[in-house]
N, C-alpha and C positions, 0 to 999 in steps of 0.2 A: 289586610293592613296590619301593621305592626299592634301591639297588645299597649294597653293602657299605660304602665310605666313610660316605655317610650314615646307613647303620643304626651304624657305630660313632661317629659323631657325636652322633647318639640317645642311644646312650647312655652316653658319656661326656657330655653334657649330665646324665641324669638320674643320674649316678651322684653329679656334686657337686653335685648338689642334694640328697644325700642321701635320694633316694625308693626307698624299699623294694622288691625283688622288680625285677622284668623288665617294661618299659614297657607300657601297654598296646597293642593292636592300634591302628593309629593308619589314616588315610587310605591311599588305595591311592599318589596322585600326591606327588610331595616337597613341594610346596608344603600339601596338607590333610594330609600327616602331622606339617608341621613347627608348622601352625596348632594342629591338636589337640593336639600337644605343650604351644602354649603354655597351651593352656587346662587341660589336666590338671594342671600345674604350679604353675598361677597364683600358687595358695595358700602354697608355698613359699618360703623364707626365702632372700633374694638371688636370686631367681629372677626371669623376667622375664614380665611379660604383657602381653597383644594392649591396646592404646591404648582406651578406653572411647570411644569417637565422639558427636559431640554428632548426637540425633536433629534432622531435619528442617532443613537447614541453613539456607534459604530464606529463613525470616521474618526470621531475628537478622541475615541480611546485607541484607534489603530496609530495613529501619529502621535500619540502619547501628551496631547495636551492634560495638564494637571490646574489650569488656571478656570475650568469652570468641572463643575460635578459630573463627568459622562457616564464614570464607574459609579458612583452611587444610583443616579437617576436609569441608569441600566438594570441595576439590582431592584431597585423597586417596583421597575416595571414588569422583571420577569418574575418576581416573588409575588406580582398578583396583590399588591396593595396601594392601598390610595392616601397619599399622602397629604397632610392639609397643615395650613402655619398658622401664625398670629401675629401681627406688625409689631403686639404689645410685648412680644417673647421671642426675643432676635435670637438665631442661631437653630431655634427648638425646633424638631419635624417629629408632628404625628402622624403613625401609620398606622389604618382599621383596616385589618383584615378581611379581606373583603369574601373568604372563605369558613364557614362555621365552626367553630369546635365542637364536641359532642354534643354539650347540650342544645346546640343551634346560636350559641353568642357569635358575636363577631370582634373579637379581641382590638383595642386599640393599645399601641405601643409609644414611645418618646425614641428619638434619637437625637445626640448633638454631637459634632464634630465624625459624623460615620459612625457613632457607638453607640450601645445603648444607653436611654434615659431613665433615671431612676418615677419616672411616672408614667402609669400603665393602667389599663382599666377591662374590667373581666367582660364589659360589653358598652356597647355604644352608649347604654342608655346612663350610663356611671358617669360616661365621657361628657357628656350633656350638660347631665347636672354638673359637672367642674366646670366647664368653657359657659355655662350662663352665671357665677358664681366669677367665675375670671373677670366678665365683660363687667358686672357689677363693679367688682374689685377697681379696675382699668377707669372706670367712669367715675369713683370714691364714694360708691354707695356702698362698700362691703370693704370693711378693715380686713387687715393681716389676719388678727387672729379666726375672725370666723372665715376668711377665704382659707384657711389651713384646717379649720373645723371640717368643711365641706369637702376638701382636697384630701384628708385621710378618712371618710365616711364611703367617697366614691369609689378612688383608688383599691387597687390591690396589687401585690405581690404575686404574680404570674409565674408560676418555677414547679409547675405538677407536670405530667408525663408528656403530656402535648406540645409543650415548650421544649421538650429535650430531647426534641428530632425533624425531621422536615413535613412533620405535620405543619408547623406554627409556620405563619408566613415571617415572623421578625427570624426565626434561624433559615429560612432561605433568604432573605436580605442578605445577614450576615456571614456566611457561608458561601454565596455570590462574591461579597466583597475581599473575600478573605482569598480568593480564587487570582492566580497572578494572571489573566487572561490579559490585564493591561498591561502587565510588564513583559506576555512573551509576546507581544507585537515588538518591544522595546528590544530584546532580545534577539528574534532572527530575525532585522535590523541589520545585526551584528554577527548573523551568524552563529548566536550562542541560544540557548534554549532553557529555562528555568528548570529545578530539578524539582519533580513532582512526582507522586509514586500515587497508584490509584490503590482505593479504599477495600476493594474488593467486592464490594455493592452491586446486588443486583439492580436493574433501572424497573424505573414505576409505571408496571403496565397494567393494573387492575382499575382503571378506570374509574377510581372514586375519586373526590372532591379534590381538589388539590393535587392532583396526579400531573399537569403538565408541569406547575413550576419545583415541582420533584423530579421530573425528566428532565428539564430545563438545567438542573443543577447536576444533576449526573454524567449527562450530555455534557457539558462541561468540564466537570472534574476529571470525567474520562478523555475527553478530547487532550488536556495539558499534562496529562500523565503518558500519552500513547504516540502524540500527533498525527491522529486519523478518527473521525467521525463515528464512530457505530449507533446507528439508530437499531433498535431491537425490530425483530422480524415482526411481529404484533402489531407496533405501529407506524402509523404512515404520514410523510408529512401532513397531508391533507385533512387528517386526524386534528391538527394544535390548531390555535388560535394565532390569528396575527402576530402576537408578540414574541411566540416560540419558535411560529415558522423564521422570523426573523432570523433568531439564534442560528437555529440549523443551515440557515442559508449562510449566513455570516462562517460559521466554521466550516462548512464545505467549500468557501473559495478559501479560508486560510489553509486547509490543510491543501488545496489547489496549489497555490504558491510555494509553502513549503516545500512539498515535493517535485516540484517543477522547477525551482529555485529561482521564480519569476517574482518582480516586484505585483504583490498583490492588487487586484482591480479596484478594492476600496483604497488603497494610497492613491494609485494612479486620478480616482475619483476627484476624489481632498484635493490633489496638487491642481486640479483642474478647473476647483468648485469657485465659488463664489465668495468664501470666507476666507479673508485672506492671512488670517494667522492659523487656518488648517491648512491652506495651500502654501503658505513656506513650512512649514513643519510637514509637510508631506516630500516635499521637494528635498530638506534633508534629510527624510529616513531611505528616499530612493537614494542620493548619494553615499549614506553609508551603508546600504546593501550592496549598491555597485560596486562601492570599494572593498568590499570583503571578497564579492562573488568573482572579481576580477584576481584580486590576489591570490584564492583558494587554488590549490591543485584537482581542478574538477577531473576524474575520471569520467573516459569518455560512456560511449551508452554500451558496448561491448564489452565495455573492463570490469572487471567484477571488482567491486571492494569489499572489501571484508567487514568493516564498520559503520559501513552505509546507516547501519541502525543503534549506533552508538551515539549519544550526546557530546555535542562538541564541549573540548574540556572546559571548567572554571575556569575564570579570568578575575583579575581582581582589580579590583579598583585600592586607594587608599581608604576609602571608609572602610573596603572588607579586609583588608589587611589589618588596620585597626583594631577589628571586628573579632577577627583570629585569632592574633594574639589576648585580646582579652578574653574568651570563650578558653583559651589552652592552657592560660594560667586558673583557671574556674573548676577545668576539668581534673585540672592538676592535684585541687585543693580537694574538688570532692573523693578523687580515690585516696588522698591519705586522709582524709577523714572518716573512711570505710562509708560512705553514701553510694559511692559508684566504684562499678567493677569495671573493667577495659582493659581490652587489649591492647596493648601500645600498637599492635602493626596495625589494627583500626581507627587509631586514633584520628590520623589526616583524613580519612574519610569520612569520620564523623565530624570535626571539622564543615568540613565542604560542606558536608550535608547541614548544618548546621546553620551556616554564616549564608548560604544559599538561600534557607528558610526565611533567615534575619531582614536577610538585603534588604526586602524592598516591604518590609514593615512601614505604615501610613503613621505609627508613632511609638516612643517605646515601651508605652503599653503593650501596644497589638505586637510589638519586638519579642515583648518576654513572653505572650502570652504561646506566639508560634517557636518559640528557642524551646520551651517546656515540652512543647506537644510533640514537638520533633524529637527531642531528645529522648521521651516517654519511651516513643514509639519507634524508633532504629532499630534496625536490625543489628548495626555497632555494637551495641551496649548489651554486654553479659548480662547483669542486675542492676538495677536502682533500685534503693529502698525509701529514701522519702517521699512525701508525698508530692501530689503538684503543686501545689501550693508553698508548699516548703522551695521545692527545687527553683519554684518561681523566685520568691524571696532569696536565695541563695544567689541567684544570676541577676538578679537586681542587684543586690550588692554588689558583686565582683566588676559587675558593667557600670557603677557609679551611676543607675538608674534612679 
């Protein structure tokens, strides 16, 4: 059973929630004790419970609905964290790690609007003492300032080596989300394909803690950089857990379709299903695939094309048009301001490359944040010499961010 700190976390959680008697027996590990907690609680007045997850994530992000969270509630569930809210704190999603950090904690995280939250806690049992401190708070037994007393006592500042790679489950969240897997369903659709370049990362097969939703996310990354599946010879579906196998099955019919140039079996699914704002949004991504696939000059199965494995080109919309032009006047300013070096005959490729990354930004934060990373990292670009940060600040400006 969990060690003392947390069992008096327990229950001074349950005790300002006012729940009668002595907790129940809960999980044996900290993390299914802290689960059960929340579940026995739920019912309770300012109490907090586990986030209701949308079932089967798949469909609503293959037909591109954007009116309920598929891509977030996706990401969390392959990132292997468990999410819990508060009716008294709209908006806010905590996620505990449901995988150890070295010392054996179990990290909890904040997120609001898809981003990170500035409040995080180095183990459960931190998280405790704030959310029985909260409920206090919520009910007017505990002022501002000492709920802020307890909130910077518990809290911590998360940002050491663990956090700044696919150990930590909030950067597989974030790193899922950031992934356009929702936008190339959107995409070949349309017949067009998001430009993604793969990292050059090997996948994670050493079978320690946290290895599936590290494969889960490579598996992916790799899939929208290549479109085609490679699972490493090492492992085997039959290997992952239900929520990966999921993935993998998910990306073997997409790259099915793809290649086949068939309307995929989970649209077909959606236009069929039972929900009827995924079955008309399914009904129009099959008509504008029909419409593309029908206009295309499909060579036949004997005819060799030469660029069978080339991306069909950018297309622009008026946002990327927009987008471009102000990105070409930015680029403009920073080579005569000796920040950036460039080849003019690179330029329009950097561009593309560019306004591609931008498109389908969830806001212009997360805009500037991937406009930076891209432009860092191009193959386009001779030198840059400021920093990121700088460069962010710079396309902030010029973008009237």
């Amino acid at each position: 059973m969990p060690q003392q700190p947390f069992l008096q976390g327990i229950h001074a959680y349950w005790d300002a929630l006012g729940q009668p008697g002595e907790p129940p027996e809960l999980g044996e590990s900290r993390i299914d004790a802290f689960v059960d907690l929340l579940h026995v609680t739920s019912g309770a007045e300012h109490g907090f419970q586990l986030l209701d997850l949308l079932d089967s994530t798949y469909p609503g992000m293959a037909v591109g609905d954007s009116s309920r969270p598929w891509r977030l509630h996706w990401a969390l569930q392959v990132g292997e964290v468990e999410p819990f809210v508060s009716r008294d704190l709209e908006g806010l999603i905590f996620l505990a790690d449901t995988i150890a950090d070295p010392e054996g904690f179990h990290r909890v995280y904040s997120m609001k609007d898809g981003t990170r939250g500035d409040l995080e806690f180095a183990d459960i049992t931190g998280a405790l003492r704030w959310m029985a401190a909260q409920v206090r708070h919520a009910k007017g037994e505990l002022d501002d300032a000492a709920l802020q007393e307890i909130q910077s006592e518990a809290s911590s500042l998360l940002d050491d080596d663990w956090e700044k790679g696919p150990t930590s489950g909030l950067y597989i969240v974030e790193e899922l989300l950031d992934t356009p897997l929702f936008e190339a369903w959107d995409a070949i659709s349309r017949g067009q394909w998001p430009l993604v370049e793969s990292d050059g990362s090997s996948p994670a097969v050493d079978r320690e803690d946290g290895w599936q939703r590290r494969l889960s996310l490579w598996l992916t990354r790799r899939f929208l950089a290549t479109r085609a599946l490679e699972l490493p010879e090492e492992i085997g579906v039959s290997d992952m857990d239900a929520i990966h196998r999921s993935l993998v099955e998910h990306l073997i019919d997409f790259e099915q379709a793809i290649h086949a140039g068939d309307v995929p079996r989970i649209v077909d699914q959606a236009a069929a299903g039972e929900d009827p704002k995924l079955a008309m949004m399914a009904v129009e991504w099959i008509e504008r695939h029909d419409g593309w696939r029908t206009a295309a000059n499909v060579p036949s199965p004997d005819e060799e094309d030469a660029y069978v494995d080339e991306p069909p080109p950018f297309q622009h919309t008026p946002f990327t048009r927009k987008l471009m032009h102000a990105l070409s006047i930015s680029l403009d300013r920073m080579v005569e301001l000796g920040e950036l070096e460039l080849d003019q005959d690179h330029k329009e490729s950097l561009l593309i490359e560019l306004v591609t990354a931008g498109a389908d930004a969830r806001s212009m934060k997360h805009m500037l944040k991937k406009l930076t990373a891209t432009l860092v990292d191009s193959e386009h670009v001779e030198e840059i010499y400021p920093s990121d940060d700088k460069i962010q600040d710079r396309l902030k400006e010029d973008l009237g961010g």
